[in-house]
MDAnalysis code that builds the backbone (N, CA, C; Angstrom):
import MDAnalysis as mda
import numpy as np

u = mda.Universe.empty(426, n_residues=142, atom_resindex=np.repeat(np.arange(142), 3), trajectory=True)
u.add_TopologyAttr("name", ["N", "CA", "C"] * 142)
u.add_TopologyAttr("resid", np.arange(1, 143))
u.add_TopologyAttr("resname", ["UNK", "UNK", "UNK", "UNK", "UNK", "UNK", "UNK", "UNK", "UNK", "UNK", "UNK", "UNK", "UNK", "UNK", "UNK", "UNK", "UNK", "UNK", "UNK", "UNK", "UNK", "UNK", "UNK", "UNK", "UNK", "UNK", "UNK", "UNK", "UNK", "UNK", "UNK", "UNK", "UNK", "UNK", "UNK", "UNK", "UNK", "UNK", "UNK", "UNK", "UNK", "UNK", "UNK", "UNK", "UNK", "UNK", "UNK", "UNK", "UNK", "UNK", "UNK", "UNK", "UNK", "UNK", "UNK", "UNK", "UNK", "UNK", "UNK", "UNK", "UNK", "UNK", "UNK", "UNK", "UNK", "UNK", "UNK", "UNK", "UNK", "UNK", "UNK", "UNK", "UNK", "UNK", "UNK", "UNK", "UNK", "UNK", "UNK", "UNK", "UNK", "UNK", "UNK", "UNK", "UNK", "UNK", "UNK", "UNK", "UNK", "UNK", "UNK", "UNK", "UNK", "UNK", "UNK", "UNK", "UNK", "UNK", "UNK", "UNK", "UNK", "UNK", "UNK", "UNK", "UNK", "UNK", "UNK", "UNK", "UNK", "UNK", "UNK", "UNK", "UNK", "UNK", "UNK", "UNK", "UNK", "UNK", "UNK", "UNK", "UNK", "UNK", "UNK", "UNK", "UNK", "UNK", "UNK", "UNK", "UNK", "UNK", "UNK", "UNK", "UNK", "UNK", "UNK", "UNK", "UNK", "UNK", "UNK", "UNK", "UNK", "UNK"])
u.atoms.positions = np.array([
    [2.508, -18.505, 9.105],
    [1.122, -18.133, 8.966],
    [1.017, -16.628, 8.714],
    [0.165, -16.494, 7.600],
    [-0.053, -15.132, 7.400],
    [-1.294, -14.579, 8.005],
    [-1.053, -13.151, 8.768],
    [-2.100, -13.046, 9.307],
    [-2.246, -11.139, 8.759],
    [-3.645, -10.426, 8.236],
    [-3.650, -9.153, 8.261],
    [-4.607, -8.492, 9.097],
    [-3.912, -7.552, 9.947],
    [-4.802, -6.712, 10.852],
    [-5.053, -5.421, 10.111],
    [-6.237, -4.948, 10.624],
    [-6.982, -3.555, 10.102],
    [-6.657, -2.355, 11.580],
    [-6.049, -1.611, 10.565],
    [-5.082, -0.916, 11.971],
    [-5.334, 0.650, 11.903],
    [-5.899, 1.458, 12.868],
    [-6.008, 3.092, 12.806],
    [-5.403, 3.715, 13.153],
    [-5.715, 5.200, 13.072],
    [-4.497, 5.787, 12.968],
    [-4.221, 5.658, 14.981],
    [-5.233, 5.414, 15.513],
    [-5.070, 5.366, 17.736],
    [-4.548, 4.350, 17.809],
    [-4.248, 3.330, 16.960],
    [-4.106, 1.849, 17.635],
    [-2.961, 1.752, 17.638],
    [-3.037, 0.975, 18.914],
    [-1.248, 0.247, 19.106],
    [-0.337, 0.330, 18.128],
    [-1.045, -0.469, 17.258],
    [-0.417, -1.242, 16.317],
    [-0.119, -0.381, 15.036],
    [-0.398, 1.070, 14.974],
    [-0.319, 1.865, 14.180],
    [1.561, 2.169, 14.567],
    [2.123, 1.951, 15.192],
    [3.317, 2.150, 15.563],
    [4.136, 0.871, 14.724],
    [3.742, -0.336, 14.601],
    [4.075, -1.088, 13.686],
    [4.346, -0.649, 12.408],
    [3.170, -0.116, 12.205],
    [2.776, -0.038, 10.487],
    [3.493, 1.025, 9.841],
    [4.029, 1.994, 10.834],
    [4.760, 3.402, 10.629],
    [6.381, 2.869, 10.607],
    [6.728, 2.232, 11.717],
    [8.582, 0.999, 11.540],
    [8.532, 0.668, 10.358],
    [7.399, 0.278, 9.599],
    [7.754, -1.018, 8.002],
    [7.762, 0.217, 7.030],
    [7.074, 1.536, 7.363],
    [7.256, 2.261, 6.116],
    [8.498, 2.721, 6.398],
    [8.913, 3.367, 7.891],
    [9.970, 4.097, 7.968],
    [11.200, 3.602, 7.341],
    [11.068, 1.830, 7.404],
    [12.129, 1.199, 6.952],
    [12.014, 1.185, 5.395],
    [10.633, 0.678, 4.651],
    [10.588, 0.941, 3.360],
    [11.200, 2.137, 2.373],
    [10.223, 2.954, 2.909],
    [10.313, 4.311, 1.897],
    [11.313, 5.412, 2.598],
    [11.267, 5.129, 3.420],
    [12.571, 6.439, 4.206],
    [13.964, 5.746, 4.382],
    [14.330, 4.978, 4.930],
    [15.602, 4.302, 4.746],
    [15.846, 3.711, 3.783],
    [14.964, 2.967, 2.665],
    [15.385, 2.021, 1.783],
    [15.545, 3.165, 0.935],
    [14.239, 3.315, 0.230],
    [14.140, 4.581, -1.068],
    [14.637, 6.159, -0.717],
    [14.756, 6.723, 0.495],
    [15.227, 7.999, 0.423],
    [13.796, 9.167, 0.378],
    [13.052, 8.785, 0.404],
    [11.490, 9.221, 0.688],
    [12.205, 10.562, 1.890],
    [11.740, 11.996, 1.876],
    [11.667, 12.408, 2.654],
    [10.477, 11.952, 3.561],
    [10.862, 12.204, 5.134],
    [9.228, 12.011, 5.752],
    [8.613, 12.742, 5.918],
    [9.109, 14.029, 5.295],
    [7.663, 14.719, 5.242],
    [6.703, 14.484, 4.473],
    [7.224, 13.717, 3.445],
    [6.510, 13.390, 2.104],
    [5.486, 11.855, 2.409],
    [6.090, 11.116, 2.955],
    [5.743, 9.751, 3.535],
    [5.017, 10.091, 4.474],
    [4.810, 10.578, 5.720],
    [3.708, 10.968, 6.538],
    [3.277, 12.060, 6.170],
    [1.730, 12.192, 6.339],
    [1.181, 13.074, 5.029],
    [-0.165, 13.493, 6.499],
    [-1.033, 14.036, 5.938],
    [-2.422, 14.862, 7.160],
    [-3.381, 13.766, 6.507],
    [-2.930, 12.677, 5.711],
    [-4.177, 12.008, 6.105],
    [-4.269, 10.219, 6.800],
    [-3.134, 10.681, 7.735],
    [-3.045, 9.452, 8.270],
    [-4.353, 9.212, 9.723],
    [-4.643, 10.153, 9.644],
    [-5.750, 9.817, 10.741],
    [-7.181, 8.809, 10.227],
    [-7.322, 9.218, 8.580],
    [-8.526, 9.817, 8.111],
    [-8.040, 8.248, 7.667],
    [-7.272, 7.971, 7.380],
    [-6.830, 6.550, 6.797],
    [-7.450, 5.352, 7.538],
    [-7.631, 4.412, 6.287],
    [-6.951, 3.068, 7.341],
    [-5.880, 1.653, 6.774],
    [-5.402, 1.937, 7.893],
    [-4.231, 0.763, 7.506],
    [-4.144, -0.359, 8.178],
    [-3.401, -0.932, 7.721],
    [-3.200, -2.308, 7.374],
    [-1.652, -2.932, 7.450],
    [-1.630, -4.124, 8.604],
    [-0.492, -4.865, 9.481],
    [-0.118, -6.310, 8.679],
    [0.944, -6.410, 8.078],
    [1.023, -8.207, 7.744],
    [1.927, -8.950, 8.399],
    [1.640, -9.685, 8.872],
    [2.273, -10.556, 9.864],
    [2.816, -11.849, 9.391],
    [3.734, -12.051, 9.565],
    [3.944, -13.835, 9.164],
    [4.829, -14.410, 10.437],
    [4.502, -15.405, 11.075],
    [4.970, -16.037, 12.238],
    [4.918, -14.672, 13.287],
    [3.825, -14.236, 13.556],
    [3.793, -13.134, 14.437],
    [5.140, -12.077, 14.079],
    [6.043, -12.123, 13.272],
    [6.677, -11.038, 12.956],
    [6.359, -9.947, 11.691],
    [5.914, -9.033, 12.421],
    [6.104, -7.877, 11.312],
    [6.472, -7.877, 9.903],
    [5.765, -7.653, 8.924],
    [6.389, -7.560, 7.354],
    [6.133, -6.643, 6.361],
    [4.731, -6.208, 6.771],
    [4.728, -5.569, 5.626],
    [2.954, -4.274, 6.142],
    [2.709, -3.574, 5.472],
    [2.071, -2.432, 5.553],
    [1.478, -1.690, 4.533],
    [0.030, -1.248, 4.574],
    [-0.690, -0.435, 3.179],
    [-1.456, 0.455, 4.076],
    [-1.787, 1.287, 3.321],
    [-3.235, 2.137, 4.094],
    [-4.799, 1.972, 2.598],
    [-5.265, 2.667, 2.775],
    [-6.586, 2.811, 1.566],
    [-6.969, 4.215, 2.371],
    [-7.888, 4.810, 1.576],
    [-8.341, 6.227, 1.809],
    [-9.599, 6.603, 0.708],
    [-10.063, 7.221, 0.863],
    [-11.279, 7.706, 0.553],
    [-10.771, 9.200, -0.423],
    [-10.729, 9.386, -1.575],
    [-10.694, 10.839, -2.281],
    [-11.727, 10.743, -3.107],
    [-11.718, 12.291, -3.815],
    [-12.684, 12.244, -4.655],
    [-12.714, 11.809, -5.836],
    [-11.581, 11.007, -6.198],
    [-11.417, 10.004, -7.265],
    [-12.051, 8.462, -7.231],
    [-12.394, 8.539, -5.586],
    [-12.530, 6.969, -5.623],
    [-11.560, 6.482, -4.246],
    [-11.513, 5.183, -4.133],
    [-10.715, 4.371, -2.986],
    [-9.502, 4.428, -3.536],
    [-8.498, 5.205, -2.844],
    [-6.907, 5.270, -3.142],
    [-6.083, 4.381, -2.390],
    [-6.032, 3.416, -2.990],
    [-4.836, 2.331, -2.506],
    [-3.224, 3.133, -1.714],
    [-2.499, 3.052, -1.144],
    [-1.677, 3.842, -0.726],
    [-0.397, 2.820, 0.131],
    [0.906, 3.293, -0.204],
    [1.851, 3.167, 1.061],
    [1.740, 1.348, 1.342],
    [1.921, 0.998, -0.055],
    [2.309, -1.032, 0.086],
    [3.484, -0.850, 0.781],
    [4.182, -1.460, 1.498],
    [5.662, -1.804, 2.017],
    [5.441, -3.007, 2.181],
    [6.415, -3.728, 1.628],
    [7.054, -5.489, 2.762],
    [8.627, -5.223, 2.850],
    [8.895, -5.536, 4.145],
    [10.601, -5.492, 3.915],
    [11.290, -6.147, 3.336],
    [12.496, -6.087, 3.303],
    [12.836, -6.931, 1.918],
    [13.208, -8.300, 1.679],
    [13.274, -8.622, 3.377],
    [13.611, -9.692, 3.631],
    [12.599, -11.104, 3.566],
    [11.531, -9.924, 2.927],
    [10.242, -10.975, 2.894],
    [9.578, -11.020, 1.309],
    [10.513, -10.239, 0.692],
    [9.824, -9.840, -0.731],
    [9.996, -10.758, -1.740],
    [9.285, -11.180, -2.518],
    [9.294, -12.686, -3.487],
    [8.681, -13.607, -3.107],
    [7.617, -13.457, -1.569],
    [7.223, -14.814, -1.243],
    [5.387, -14.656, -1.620],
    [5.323, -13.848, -2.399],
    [3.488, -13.772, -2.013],
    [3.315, -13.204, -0.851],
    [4.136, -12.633, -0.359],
    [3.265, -11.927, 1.277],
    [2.574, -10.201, 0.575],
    [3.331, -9.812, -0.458],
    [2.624, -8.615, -1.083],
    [1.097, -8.901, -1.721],
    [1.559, -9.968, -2.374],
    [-0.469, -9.763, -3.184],
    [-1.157, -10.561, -2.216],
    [-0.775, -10.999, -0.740],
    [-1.406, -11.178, 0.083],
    [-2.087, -9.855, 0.831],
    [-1.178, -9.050, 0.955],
    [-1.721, -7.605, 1.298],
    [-2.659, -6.655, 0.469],
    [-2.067, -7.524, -0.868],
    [-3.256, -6.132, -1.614],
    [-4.809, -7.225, -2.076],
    [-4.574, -8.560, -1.689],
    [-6.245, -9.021, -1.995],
    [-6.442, -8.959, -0.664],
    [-6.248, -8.811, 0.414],
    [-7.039, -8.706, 1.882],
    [-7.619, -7.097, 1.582],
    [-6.623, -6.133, 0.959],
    [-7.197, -4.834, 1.398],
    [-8.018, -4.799, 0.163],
    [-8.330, -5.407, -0.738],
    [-9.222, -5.489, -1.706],
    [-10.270, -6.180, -1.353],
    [-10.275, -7.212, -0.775],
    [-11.314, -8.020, 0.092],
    [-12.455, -6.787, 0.938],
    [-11.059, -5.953, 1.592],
    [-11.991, -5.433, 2.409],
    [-12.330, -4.089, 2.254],
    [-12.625, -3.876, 0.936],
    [-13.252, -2.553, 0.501],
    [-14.305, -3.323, -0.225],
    [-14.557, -4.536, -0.434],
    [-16.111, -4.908, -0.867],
    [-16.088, -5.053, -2.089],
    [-17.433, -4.489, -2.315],
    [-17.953, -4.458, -3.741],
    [-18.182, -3.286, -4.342],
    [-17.317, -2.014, -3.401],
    [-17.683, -0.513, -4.137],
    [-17.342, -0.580, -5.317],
    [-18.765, 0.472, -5.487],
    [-18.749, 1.078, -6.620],
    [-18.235, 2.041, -7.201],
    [-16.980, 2.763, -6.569],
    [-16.082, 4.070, -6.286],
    [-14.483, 3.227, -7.178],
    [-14.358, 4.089, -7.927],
    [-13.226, 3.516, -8.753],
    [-11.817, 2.926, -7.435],
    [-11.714, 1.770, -7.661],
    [-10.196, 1.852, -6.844],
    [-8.860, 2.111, -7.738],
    [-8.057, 3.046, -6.996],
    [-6.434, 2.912, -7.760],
    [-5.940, 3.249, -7.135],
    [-4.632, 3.263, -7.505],
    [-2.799, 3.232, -6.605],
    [-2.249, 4.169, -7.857],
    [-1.077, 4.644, -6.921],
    [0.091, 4.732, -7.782],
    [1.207, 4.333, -7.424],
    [1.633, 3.527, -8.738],
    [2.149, 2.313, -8.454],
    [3.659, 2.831, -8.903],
    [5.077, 2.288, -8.272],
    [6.046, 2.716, -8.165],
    [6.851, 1.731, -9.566],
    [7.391, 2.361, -9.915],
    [7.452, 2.097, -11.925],
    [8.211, 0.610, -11.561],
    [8.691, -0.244, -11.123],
    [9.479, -1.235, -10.192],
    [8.372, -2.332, -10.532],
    [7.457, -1.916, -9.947],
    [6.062, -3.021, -9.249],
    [4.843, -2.643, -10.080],
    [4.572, -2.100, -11.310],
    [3.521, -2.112, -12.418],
    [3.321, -3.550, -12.799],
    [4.156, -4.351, -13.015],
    [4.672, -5.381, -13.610],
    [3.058, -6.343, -12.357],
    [3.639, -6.025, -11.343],
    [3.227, -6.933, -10.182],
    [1.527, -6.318, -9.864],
    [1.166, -5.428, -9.660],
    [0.010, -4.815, -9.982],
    [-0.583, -5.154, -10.839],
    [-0.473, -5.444, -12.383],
    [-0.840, -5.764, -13.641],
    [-1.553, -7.043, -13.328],
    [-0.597, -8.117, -12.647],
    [-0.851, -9.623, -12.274],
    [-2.187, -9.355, -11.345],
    [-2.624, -8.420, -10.695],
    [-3.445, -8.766, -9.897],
    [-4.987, -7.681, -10.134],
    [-4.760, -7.644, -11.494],
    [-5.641, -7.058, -12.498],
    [-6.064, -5.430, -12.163],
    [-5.144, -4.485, -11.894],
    [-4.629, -3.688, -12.410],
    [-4.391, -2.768, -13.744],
    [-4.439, -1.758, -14.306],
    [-4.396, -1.702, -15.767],
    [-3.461, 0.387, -15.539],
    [-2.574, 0.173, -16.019],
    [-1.863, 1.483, -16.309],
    [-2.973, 2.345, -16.847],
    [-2.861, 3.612, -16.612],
    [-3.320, 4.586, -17.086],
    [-2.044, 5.950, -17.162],
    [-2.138, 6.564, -17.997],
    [-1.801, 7.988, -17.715],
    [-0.100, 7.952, -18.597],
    [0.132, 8.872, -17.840],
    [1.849, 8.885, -18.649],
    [2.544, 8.712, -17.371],
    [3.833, 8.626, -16.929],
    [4.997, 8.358, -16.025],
    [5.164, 9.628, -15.240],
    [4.722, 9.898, -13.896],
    [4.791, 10.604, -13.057],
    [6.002, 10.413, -11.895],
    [5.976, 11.801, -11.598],
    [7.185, 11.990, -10.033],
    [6.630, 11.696, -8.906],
    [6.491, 11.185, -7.899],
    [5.592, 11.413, -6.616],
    [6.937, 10.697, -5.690],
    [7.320, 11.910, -4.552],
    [7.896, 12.257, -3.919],
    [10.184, 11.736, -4.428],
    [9.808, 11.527, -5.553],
    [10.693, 12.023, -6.400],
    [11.210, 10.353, -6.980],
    [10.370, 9.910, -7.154],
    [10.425, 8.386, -7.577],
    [8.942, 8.466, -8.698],
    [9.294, 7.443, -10.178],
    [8.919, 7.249, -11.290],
    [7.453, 6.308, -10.828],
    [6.357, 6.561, -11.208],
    [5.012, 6.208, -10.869],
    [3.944, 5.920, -12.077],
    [3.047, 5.097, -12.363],
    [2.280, 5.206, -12.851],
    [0.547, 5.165, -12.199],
    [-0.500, 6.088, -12.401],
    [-1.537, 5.473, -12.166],
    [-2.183, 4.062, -12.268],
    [-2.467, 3.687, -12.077],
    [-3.331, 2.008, -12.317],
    [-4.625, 1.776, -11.704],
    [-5.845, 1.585, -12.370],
    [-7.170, 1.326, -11.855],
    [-7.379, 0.094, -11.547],
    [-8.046, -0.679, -10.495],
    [-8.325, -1.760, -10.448],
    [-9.947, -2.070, -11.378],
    [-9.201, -3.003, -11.910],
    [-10.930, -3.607, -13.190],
    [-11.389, -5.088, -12.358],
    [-12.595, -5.176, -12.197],
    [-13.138, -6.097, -11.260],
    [-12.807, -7.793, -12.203],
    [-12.215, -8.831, -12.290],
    [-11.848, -9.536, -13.066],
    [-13.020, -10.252, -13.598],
])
């Protein structure tokens, strides 16, 4: 059973959500953490995925002056290929509504492919962000 909690930066469970990145982007990819924990994890909110009450996977969303910034997808890997990812990104799409504030990510050049599927659209040219290949992508309401 898949289950997603809405998680802040005080809550318990914010200690979860920080293990799935630490394991994602700092042990898997090589992410410094200074780069991966950033000053706006307070201001954030994130997001817990659960399957059989175990831990899997992790996003935040944020507020800039671009619009709702999607941020910081992780599933570990031991869970990756099953749908537990675009389970995470239509709950956190679910639960930003019906704004009217552009949503986008930047999406790690790997997973454009997978973004695209869930109507998504590239923008821009091929960027560095924290030393891994990226593209912008806007979400278009389908």
């Amino acid at each position: 059973m898949l289950e997603v909690y809405k998680v802040n930066f005080f809550d318990s469970l914010f200690s979860d959500v920080r293990a799935i990145r630490q394991n994602v982007f700092i042990e898997e990819q090589g992410v410094d953490s200074s780069k991966e924990q950033d000053k706006f994890e307070e201001e954030a909110v994130h997001y817990l995925l659960r399957h059989n009450n175990n831990n899997v996977g992790a996003a935040r969303r944020r507020a800039t002056d671009n619009g709702i910034k999607l941020e910081r997808f992780a599933i570990l890997r031991e869970y990756r290929g099953r749908g537990m990812g675009k389970k995470l990104v239509e709950e956190v799409l679910k639960d930003v509504g019906d704004s009217k504030e552009q949503i986008y990510l930047h999406a790690q050049i790997q997973v454009v492919d997978f973004y695209a599927n869930l109507n998504f659209v590239k923008e821009g040219e091929l960027f560095k962000e924290a030393g891994i290949s990226h593209y912008k992508m806007t979400f278009k309401v389908p």
